[in-house]
N, C-alpha and C positions, 0 to 999 in steps of 0.2 A: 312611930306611926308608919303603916306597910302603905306603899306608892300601890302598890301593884296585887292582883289578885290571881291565883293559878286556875287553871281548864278546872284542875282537881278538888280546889277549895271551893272553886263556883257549883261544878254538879254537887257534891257535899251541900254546900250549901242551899241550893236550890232545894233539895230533899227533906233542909229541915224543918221546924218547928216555926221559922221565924225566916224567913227568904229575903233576900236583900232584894232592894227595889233595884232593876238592872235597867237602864238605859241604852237605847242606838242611837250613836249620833252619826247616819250616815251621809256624809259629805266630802266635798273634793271641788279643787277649784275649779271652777268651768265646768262643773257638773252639777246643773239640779234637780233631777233624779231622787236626791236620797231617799224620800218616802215609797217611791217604787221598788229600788233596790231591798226597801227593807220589807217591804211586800213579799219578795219574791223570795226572801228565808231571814231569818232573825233567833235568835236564841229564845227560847220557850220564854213566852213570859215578858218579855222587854217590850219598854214602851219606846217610839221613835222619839227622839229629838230633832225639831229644826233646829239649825244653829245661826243660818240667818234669822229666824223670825222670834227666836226664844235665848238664844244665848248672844243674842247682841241687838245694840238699837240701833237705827233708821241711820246709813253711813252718814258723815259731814267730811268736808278739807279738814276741820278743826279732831273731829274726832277719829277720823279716818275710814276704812272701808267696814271695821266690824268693832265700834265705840263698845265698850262695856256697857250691858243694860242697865237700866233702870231696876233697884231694887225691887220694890213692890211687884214689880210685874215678873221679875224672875222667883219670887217667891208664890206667886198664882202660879206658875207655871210648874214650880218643880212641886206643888200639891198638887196639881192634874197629873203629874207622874206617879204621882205616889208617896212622894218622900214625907217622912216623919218622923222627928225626931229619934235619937237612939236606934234609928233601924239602918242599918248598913247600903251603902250604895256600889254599885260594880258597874262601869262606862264602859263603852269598847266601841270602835266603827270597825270598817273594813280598810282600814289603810297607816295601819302599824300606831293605831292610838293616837295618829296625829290631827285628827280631829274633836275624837273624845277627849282628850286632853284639857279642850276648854271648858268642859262641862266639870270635868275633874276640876281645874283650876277655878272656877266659879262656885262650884258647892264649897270647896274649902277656904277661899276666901269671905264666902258668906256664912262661917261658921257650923257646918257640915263636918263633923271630926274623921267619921265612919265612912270616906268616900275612896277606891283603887280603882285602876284599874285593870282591866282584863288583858294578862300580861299577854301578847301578841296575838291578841281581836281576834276578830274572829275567824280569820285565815287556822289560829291553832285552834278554835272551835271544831273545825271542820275537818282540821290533820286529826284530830281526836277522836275522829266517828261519832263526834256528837250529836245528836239531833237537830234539825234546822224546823221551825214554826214558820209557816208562810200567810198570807194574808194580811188584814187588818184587823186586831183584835177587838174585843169591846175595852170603854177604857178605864183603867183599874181604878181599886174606889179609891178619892182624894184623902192626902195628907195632911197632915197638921203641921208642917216646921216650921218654926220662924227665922227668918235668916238675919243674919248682921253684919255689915258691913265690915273689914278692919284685918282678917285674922291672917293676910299676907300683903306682902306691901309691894306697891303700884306705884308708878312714877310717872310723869310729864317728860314732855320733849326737851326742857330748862334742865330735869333730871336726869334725862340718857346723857344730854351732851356734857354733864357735869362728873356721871359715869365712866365715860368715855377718855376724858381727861384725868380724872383722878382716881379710877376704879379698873372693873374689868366689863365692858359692855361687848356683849354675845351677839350677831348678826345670824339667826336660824336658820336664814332662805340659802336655796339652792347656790352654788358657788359662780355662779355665771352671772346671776341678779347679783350677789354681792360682789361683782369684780364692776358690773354696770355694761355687761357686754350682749343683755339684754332685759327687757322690763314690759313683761307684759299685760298688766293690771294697771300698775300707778304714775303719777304724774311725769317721775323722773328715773331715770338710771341713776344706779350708782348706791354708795350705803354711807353712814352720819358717821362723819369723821373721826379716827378714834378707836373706831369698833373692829373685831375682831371676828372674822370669818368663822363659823360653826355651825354645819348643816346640820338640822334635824335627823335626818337622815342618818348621821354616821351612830345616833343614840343606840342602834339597832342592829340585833345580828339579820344574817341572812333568813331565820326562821320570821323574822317579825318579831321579837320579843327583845325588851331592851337586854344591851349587854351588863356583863356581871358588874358589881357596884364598884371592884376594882380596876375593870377595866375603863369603866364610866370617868371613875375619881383620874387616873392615867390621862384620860382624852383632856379632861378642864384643867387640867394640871400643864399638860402644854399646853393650854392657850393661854394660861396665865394665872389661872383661878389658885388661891392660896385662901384655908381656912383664916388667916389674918387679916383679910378683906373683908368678913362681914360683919365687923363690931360699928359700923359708923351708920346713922339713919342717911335716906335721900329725901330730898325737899320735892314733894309732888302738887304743889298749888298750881292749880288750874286740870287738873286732873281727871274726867269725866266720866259719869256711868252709875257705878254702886259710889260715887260719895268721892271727897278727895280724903281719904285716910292716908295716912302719910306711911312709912315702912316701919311698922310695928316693932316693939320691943328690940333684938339686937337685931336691928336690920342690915341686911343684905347691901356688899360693895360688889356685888356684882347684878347687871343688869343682862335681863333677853329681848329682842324686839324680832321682828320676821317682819311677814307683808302686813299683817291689819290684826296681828294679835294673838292667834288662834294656833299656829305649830309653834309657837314661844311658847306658851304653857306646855308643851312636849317636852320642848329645853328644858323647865324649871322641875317637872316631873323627873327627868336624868340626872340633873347636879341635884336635885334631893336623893334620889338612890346613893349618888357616889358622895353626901353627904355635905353635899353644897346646897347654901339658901341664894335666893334669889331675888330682884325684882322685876317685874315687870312693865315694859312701854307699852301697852294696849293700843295706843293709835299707830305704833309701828311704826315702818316704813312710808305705809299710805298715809300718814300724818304729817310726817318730818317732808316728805318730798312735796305735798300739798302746797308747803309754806315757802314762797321765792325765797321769804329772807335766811330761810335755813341751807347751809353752806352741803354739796353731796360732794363725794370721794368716787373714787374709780379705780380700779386695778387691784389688783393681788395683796399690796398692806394696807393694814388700817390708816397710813395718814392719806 
């Protein structure tokens, strides 16, 4: 199954018979803007995605700053995009897929087979002399999917920290949040004991587009990631959002978490190219540091 879609394969596609429903999810943190941003040019055709208001529910301490939504209401919402069964989906923002990521990572865990994304957004939209659509379209007529819960596995904070000790647990955010040398969102400095430094960030060449799958598998490979790590499930009860489904079938010993959920699924999008599974900590960072009794680290190793 392709993570990722080309400039190439999208105008093709846009052209044909049957057009995938494309999404903008434009966002960033400290910015909310994105519906204007996407006002002001967007790829023919795409519908905006909010990502606070649509790919996550109302923050909590317990759930963190961006909880996994509520099923039902993410399945209205991705029919008001369009999606419908069997018809192909293409994500992208403007900031190396590290937003679109989570829409990616929430269509496929809610059983969406046909979802990539647009391998270095739409920055290589733009390198490509592509056309840019500006305004506010009318909105495309609704879909029919049904989504279900279960089809990647999701973990608790009980989980990361059991990862962390027994597995390979991934720390996405920038390298100065994870040293604890500063924290500008959430409760505390510092990253869950354990974990292993790996920014989102380095998933990417300098063009915006992830690197090649060898090079990818290279990067997880030092940090510890070994195909022999994901035959064990993780125990995810108390797990909030789409359901507590536990890690599916040969589930994943390696875990991603970031600040509140959202450039983790970027992670999990890289170690699936370089042919690692994954789980993921949805409440993240902004969870684990919420919690006094949860123990934080500082400096440069994981203990």
């Amino acid at each position: 199954m392709s993570v990722t879609t080309t400039i190439e394969e999208l105008r093709a596609a846009l052209d044909s018979d049957r057009p995938p429903v494309v999404l903008d999810v434009r966002w960033a943190l400290g910015d909310p803007h994105g519906r204007e941003h996407y006002a002001e040019g967007h790829v023919p055709g795409a519908v905006y995605v909010d990502l606070d208001r649509e790919l996550a529910a109302p923050p909590s301490p317990e759930g963190g700053r961006h909880p996994l939504p509520d099923l039902a209401a993410l399945q209205t919402a991705a029919r008001r995009w369009g999606v419908d069964g069997g018809r192909a989906v293409v994500v992208y923002d403007d900031l190396g897929n590290t937003a679109a990521a989570r829409a990616w990572w929430l269509l496929r865990y809610a059983g969406v087979d046909e979802v990539t994304l647009l391998d270095g957004a739409l920055g290589a939209w733009r390198a490509a002399g592509r056309p840019l659509e500006s305004g506010i379209p009318a909105a495309p007529a609704p879909g029919e999917v049904v989504l279900r819960p279960g089809a990647l596995p999701v973990t608790d904070a009980d989980g990361a920290a059991e990862l962390a000790r027994t597995g390979l647990l991934l720390d996405a955010r920038a390298g100065e949040r994870y040293r604890g040398e500063m924290e500008p969102v959430d409760p505390r400095a510092g990253h869950i004991p354990g974990a292993v430094s790996a920014p989102t960030g380095e998933n990417l060449a300098a063009d915006g587009r992830f690197l090649p799958p060898e090079a990818l598998r290279e990067r997880f490979e030092k940090k510890g990631a070994t195909h022999s790590t994901r035959a064990e499930d993780v125990g995810t009860a108390g797990a909030e959002g789409l359901g507590t489904a536990g890690a599916s079938g040969a589930a994943a010993r390696i875990g991603v978490y970031c600040g509140s959920g959202v450039t983790a699924a970027h992670q999990i999008a890289a170690l699936e190219i370089a042919g690692f599974e994954a789980v993921l900590f949805p409440g993240s960072w902004s969870a684990w540091s919420a919690d006094p009794a949860r123990p934080a680290a500082t400096g440069p190793s994981p203990a």
